[in-house]
PyMOL commands that place a pseudoatom at each C-alpha (Angstrom):
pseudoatom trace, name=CA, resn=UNK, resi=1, chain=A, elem=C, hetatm=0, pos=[-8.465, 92.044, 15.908]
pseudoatom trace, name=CA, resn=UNK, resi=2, chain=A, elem=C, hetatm=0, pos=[-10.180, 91.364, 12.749]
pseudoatom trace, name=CA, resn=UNK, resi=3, chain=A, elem=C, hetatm=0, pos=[-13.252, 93.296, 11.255]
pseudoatom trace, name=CA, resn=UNK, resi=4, chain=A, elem=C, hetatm=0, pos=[-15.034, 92.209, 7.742]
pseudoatom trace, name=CA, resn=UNK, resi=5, chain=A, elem=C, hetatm=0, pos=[-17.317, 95.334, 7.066]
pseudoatom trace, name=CA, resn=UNK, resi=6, chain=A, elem=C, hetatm=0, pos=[-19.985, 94.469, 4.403]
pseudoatom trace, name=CA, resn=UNK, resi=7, chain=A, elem=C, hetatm=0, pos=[-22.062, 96.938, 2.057]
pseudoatom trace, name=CA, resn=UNK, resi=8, chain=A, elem=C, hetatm=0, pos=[-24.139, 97.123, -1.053]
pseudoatom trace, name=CA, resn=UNK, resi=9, chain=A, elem=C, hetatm=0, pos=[-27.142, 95.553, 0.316]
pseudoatom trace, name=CA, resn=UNK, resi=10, chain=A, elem=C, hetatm=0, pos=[-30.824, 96.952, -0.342]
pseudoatom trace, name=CA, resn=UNK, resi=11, chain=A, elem=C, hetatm=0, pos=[-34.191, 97.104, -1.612]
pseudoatom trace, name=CA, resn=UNK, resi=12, chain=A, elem=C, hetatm=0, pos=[-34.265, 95.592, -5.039]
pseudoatom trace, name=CA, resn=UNK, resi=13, chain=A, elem=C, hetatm=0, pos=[-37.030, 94.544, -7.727]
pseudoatom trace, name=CA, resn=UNK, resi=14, chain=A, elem=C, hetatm=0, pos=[-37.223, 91.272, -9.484]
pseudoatom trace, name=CA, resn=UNK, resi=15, chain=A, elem=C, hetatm=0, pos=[-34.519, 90.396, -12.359]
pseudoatom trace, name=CA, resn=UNK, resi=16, chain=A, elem=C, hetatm=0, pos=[-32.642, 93.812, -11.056]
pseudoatom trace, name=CA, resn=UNK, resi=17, chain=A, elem=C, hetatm=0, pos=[-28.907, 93.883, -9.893]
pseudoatom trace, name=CA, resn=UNK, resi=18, chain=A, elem=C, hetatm=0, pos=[-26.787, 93.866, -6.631]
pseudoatom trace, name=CA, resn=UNK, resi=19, chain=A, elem=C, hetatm=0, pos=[-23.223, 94.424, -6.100]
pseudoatom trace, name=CA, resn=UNK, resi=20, chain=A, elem=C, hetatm=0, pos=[-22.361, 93.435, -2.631]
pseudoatom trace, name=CA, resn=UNK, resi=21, chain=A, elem=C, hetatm=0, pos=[-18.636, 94.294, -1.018]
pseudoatom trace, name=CA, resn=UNK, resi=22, chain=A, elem=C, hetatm=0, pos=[-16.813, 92.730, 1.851]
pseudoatom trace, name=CA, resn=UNK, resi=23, chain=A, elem=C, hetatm=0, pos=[-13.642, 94.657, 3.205]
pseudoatom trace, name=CA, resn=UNK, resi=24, chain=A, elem=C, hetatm=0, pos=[-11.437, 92.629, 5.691]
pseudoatom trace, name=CA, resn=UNK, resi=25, chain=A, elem=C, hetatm=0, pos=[-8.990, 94.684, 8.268]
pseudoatom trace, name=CA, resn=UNK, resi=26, chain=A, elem=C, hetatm=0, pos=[-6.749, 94.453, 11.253]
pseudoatom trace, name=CA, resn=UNK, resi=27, chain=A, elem=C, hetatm=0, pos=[-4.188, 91.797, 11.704]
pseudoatom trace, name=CA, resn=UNK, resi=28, chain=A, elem=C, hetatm=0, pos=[-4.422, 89.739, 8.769]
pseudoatom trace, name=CA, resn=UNK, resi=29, chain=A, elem=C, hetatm=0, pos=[-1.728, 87.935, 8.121]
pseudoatom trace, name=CA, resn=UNK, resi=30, chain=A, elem=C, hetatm=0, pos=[-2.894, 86.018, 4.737]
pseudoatom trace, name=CA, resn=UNK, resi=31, chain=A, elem=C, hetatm=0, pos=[-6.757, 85.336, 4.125]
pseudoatom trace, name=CA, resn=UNK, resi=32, chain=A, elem=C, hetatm=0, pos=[-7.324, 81.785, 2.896]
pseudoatom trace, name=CA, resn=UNK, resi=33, chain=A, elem=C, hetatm=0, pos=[-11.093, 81.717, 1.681]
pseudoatom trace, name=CA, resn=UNK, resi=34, chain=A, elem=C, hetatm=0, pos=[-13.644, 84.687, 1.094]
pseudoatom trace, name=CA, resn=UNK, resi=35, chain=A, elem=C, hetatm=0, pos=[-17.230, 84.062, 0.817]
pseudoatom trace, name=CA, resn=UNK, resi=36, chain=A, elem=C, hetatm=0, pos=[-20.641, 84.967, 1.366]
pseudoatom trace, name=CA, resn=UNK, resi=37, chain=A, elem=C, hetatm=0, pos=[-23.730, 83.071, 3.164]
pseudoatom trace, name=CA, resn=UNK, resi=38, chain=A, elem=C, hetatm=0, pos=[-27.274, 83.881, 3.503]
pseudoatom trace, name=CA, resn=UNK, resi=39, chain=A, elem=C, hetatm=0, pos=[-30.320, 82.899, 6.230]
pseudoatom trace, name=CA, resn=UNK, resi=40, chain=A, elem=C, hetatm=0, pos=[-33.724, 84.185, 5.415]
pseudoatom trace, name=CA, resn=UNK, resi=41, chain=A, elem=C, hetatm=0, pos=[-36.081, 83.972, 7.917]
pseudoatom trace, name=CA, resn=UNK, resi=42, chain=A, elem=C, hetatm=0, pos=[-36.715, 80.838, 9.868]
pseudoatom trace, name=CA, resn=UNK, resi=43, chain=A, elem=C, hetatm=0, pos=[-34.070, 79.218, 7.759]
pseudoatom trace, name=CA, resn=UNK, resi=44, chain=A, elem=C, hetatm=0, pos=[-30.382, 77.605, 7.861]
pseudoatom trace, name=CA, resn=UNK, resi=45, chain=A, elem=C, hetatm=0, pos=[-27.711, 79.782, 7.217]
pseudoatom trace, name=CA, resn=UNK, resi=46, chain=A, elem=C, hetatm=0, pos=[-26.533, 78.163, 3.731]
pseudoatom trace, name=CA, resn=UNK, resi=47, chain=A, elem=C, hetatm=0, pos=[-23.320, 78.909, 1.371]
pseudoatom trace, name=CA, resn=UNK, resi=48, chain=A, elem=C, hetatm=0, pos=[-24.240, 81.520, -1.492]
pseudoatom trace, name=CA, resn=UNK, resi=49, chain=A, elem=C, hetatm=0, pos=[-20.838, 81.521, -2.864]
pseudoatom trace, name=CA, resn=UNK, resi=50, chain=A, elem=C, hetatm=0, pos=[-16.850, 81.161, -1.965]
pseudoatom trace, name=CA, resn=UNK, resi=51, chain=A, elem=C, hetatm=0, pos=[-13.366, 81.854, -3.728]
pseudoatom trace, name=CA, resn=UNK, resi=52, chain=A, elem=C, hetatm=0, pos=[-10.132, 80.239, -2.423]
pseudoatom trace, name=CA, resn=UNK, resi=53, chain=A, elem=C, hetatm=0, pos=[-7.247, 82.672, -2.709]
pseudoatom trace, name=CA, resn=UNK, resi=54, chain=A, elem=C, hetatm=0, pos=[-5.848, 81.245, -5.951]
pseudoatom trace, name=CA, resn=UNK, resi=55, chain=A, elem=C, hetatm=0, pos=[-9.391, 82.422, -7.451]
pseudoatom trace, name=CA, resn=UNK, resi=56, chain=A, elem=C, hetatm=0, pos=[-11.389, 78.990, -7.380]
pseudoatom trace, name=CA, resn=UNK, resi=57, chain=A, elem=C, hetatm=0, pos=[-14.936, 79.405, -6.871]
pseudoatom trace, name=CA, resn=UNK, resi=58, chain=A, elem=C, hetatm=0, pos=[-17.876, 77.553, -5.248]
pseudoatom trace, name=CA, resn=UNK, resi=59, chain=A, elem=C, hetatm=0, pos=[-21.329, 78.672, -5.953]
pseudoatom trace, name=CA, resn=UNK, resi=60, chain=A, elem=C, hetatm=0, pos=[-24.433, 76.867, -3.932]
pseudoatom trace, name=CA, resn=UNK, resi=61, chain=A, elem=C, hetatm=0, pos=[-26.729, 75.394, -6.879]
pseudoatom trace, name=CA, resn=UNK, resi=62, chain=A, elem=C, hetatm=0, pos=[-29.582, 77.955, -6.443]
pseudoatom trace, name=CA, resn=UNK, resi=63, chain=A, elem=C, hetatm=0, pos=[-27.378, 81.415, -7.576]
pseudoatom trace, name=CA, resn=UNK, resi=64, chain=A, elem=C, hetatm=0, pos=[-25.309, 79.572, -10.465]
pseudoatom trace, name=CA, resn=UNK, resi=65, chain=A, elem=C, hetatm=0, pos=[-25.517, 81.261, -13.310]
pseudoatom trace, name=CA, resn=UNK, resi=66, chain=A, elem=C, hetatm=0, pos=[-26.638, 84.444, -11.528]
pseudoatom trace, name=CA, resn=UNK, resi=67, chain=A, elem=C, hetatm=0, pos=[-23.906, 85.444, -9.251]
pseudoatom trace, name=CA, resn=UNK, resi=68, chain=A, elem=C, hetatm=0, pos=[-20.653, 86.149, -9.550]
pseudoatom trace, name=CA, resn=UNK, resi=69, chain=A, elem=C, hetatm=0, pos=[-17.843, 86.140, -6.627]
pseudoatom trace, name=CA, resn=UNK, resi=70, chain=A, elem=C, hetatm=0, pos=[-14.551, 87.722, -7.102]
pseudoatom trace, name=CA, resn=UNK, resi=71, chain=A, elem=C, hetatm=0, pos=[-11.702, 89.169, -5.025]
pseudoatom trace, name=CA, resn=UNK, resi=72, chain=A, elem=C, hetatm=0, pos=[-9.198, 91.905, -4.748]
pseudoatom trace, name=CA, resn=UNK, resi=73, chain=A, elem=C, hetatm=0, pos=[-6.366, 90.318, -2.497]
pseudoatom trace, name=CA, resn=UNK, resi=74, chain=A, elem=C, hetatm=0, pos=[-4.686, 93.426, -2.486]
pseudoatom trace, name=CA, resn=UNK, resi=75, chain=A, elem=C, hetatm=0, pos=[-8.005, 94.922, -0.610]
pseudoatom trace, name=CA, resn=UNK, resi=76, chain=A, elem=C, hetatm=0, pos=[-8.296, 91.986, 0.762]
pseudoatom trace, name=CA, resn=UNK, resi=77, chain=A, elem=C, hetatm=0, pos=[-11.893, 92.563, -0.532]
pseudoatom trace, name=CA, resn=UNK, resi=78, chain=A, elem=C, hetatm=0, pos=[-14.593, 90.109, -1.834]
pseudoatom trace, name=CA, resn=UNK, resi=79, chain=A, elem=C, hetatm=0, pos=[-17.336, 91.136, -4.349]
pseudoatom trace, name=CA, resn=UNK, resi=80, chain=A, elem=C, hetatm=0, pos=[-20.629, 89.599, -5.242]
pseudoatom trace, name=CA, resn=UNK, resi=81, chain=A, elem=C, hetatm=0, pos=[-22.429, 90.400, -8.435]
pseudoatom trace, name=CA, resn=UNK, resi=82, chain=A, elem=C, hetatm=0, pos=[-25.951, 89.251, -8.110]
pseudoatom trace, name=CA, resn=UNK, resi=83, chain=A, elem=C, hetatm=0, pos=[-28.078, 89.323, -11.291]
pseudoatom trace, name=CA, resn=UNK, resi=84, chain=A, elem=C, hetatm=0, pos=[-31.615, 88.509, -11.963]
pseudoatom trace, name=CA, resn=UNK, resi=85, chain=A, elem=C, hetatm=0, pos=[-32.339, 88.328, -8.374]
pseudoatom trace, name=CA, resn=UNK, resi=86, chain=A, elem=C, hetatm=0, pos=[-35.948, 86.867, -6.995]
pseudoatom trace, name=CA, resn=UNK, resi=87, chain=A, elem=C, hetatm=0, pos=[-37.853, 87.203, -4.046]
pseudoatom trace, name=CA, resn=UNK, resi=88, chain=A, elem=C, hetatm=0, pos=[-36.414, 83.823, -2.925]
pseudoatom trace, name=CA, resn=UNK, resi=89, chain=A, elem=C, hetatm=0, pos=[-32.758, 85.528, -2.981]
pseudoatom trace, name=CA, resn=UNK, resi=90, chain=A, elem=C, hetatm=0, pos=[-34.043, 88.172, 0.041]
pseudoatom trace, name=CA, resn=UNK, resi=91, chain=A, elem=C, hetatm=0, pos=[-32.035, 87.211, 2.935]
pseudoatom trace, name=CA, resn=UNK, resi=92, chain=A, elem=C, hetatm=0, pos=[-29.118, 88.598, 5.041]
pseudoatom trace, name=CA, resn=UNK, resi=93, chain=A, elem=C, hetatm=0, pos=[-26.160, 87.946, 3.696]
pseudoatom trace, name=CA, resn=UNK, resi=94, chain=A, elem=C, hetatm=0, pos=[-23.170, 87.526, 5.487]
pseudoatom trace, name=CA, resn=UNK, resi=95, chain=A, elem=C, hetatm=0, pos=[-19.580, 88.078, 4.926]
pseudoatom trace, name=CA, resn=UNK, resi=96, chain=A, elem=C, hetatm=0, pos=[-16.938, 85.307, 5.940]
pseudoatom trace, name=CA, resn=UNK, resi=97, chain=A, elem=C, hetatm=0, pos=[-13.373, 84.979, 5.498]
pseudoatom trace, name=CA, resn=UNK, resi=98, chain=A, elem=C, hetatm=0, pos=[-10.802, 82.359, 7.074]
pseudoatom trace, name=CA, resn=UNK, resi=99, chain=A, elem=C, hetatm=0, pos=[-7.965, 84.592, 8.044]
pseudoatom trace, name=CA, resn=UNK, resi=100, chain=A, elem=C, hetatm=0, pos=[-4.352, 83.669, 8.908]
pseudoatom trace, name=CA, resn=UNK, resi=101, chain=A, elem=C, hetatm=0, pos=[-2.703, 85.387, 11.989]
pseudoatom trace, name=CA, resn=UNK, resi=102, chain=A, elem=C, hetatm=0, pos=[-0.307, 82.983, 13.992]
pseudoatom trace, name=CA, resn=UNK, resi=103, chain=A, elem=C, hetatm=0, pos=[-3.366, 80.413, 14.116]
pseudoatom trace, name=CA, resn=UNK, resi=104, chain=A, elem=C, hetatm=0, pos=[-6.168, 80.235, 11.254]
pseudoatom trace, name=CA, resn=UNK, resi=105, chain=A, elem=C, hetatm=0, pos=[-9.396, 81.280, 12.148]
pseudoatom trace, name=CA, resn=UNK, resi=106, chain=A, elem=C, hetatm=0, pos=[-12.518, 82.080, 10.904]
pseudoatom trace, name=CA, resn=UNK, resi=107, chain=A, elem=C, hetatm=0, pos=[-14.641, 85.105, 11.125]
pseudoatom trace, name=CA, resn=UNK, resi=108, chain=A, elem=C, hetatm=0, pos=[-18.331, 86.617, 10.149]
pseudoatom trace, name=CA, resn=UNK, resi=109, chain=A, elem=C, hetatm=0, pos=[-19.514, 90.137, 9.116]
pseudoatom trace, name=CA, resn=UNK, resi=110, chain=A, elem=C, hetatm=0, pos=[-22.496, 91.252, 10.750]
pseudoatom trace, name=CA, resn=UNK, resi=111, chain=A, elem=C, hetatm=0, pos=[-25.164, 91.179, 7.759]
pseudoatom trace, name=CA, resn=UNK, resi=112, chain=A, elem=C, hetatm=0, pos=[-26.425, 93.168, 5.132]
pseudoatom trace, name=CA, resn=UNK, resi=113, chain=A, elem=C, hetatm=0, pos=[-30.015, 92.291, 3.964]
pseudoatom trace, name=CA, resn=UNK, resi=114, chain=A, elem=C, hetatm=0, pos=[-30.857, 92.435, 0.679]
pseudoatom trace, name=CA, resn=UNK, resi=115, chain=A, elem=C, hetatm=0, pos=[-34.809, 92.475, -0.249]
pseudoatom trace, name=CA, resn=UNK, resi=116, chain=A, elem=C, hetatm=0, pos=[-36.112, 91.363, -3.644]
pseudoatom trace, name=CA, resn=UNK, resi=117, chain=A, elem=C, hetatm=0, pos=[-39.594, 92.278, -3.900]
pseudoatom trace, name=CA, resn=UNK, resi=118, chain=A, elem=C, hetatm=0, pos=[-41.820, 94.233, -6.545]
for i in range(1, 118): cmd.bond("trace and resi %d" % i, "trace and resi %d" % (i + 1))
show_as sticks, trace
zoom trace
């Protein structure tokens, strides 16, 4: 069994910071891809950022330049440094990792909402 345990949301204003964490445990065998996702309200969940285990990064177009993914493979831990955050970043944001364990498979965190908002 495989839990990803997320923390570091909360109540923010605009331009202010966020350090979000993402802890993977259980039987992990090797974990391929970290990331995070977000879905506001009414919305698509959509890709906020992702780093491959050899430390290549994807970043959707909206948080480029603002956020910051990283990852500790020894924790088996991904980060995400969000800067200058705006109302439009308020969301839940979820935790995902493709783990390795016999098969590959892929598996969510269950949220942590972070609110921009004066």
């Amino acid at each position: 069994q495989v839990q990803l345990v997320e923390s570091g949301g909360g109540l923010v204003q605009p331009g202010g910071s966020l350090r979000l964490s993402c802890a993977a445990s259980g039987s992990i065998g090797s974990i391929l891809v970290m990331g995070w996702y977000r879905q506001a309200p009414g919305k698509q969940r959509d890709l906020v950022a992702r780093i491959t285990s050899d430390g290549s990064t994807n970043y959707g177009d909206s948080v480029k330049g603002r956020f910051t993914i990283s990852r500790d493979n020894g924790k088996n831990t991904v980060y995400l440094q969000m800067n200058s955050l705006k109302p439009e970043d308020t969301a839940v944001y979820y935790c995902n990792a493709n783990i390795f364990n016999v098969i590959f498979r892929n598996y969510w965190g269950q949220g942590t909402q972070v609110t921009v908002s004066s």
